[in-house]
VOZATI-12729 format. One line per 5 residues: number of its first residue (from 0); their letters; for each residue z, y, x of N, C-alpha, C. Coordinates in steps of 0.2 Angstrom, whole numbers. Each point is the difference from the previous one (the first is absolute). Layout:
! VOZATI-12729
NUM> a> Z Y X Z Y X Z Y X ~ ... $
END
This chain:
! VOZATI-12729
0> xxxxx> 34 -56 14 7 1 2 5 -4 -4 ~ 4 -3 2 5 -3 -3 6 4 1 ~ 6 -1 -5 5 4 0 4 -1 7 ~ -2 -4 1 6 -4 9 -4 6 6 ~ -5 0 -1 -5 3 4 2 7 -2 $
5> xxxxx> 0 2 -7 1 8 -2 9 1 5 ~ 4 -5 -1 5 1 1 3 2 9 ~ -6 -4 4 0 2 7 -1 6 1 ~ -5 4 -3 -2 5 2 4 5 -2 ~ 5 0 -7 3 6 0 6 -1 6 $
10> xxxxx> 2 -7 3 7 -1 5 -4 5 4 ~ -6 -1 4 -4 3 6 0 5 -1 ~ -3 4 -5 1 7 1 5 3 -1 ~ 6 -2 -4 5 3 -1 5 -2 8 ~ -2 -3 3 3 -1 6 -5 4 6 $
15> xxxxx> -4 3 -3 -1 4 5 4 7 1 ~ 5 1 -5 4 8 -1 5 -1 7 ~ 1 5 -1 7 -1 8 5 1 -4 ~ 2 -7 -4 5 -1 -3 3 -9 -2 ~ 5 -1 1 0 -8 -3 -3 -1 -6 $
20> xxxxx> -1 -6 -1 -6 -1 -6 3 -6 -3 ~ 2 -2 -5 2 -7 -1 -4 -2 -9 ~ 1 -6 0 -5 -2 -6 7 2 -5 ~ 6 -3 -2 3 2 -4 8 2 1 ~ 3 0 -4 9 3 4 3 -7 1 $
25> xxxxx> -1 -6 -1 4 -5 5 -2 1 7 ~ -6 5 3 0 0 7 1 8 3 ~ 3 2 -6 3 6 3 6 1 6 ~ -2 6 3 8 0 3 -3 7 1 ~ 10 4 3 1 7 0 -4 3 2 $
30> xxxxx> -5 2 3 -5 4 4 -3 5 -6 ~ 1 6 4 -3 5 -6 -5 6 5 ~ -5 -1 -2 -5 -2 -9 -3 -8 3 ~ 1 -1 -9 -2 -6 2 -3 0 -6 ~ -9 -5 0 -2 -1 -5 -1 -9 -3 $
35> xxxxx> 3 0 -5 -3 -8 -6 -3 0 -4 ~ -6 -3 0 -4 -3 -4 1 -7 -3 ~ -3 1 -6 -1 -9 -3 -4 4 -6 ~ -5 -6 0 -5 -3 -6 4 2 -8 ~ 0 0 -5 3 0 -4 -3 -4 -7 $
40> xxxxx> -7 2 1 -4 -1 -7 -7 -4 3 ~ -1 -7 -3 -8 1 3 -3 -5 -4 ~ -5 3 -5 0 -1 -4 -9 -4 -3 ~ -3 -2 -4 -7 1 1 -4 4 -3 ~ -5 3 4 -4 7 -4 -4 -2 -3 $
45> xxxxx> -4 -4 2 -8 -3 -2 -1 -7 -1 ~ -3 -2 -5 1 -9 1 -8 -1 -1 ~ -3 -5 3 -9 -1 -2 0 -8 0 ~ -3 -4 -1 -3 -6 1 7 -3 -1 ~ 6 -1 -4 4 -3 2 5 1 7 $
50> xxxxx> 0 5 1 4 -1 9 1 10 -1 ~ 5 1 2 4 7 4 -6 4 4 ~ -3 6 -3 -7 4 6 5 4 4 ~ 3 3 -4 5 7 5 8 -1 -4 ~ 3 4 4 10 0 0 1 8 1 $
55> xxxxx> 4 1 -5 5 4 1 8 1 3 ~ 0 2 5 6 0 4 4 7 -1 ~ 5 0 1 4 5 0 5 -1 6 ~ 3 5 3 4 1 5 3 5 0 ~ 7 -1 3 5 3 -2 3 3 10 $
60> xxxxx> -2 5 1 2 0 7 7 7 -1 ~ 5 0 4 7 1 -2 1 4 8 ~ 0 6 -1 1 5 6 9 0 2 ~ 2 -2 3 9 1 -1 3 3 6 ~ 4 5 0 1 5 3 8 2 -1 $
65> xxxxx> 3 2 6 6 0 -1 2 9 -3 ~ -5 4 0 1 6 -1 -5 2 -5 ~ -6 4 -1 -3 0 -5 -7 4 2 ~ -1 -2 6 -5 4 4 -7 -8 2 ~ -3 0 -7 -6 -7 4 -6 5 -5 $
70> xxxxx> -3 5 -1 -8 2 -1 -5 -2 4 ~ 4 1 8 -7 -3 5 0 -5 0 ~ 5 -4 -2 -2 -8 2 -1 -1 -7 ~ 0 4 -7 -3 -3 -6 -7 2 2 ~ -2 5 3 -6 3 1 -4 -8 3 $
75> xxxxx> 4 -2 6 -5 -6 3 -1 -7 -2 ~ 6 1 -5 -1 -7 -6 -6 -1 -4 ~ 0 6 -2 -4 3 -6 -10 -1 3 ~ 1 3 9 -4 -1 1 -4 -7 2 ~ 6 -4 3 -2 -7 0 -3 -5 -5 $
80> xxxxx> 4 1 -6 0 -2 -8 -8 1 -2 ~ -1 6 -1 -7 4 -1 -7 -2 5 ~ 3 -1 5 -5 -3 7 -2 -7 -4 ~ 4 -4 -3 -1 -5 1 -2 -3 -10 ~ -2 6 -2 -5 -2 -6 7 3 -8 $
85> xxxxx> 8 0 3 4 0 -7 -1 7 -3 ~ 4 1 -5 0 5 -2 6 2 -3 ~ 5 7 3 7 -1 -2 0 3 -9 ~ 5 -3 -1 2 -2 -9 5 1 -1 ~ 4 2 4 7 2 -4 3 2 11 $
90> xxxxx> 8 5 -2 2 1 7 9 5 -5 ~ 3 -4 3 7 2 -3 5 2 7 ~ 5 4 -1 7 -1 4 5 -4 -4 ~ 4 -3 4 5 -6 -3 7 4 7 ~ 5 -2 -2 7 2 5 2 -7 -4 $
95> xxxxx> 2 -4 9 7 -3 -3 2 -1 5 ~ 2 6 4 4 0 8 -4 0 4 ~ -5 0 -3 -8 2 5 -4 4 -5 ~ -5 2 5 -5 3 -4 -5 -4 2 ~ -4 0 -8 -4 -4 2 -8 0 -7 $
100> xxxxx> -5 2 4 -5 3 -2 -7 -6 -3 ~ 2 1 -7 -4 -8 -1 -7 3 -4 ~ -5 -4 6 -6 0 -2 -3 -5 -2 ~ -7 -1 -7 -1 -5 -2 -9 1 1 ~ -2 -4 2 -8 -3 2 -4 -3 -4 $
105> xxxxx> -6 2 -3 -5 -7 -3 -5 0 3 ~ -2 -6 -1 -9 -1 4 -4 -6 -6 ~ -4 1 0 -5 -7 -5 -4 -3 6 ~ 1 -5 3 -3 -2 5 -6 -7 -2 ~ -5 -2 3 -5 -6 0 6 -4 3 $
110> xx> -2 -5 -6 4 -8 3 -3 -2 5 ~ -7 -2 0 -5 -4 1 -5 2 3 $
END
């Protein structure tokens, strides 16, 4: 799997919530709850024979909410993420005139 590849798969599952789904906040707009993701860290895990064997990825996916009610929808992010091999590593609340429930992903994936 390549990161382009890893990075389809999390748009696709994460777009199956019945919520808008945008890769980052340039493609935000007002609709509440609304979830963004982006890649943040990807890094390499394993190197063999001269060449990258597996990547470490990290993703940052950002529950935002005009009130402070997203458990269910953290509940099906969580399960998406999880479906899909990562493992969550960190999950914060942030206010800046929204509420907004920040969750952080890793995976070590095969390059090759």
């Amino acid at each position: 799997m390549t990161p382009s590849e890893l990075q389809r798969q999390v748009k696709a599952e994460l777009e199956k919530l019945s919520v808008p789904v945008t890769k980052d906040y340039s493609e935000f707009e007002d609709i509440y709850p609304h979830v963004v993701y982006r890649e943040i860290s990807n890094v390499p895990a394993l190197r063999g024979d001269n060449r990258e064997i597996f990547f470490r990825s990290v993703y940052q996916v950002t529950i935002v909410t005009d009130d402070d009610e997203y458990e269910s929808l953290e509940s099906a992010v969580e399960e998406s993420m999880l479906g899909l091999g990562f493992l969550r590593t960190d999950a914060q609340d942030i206010l800046d005139g929204n509420f907004n429930r920040v969750l952080r992903f890793t995976i070590t994936a095969r390059k090759y």
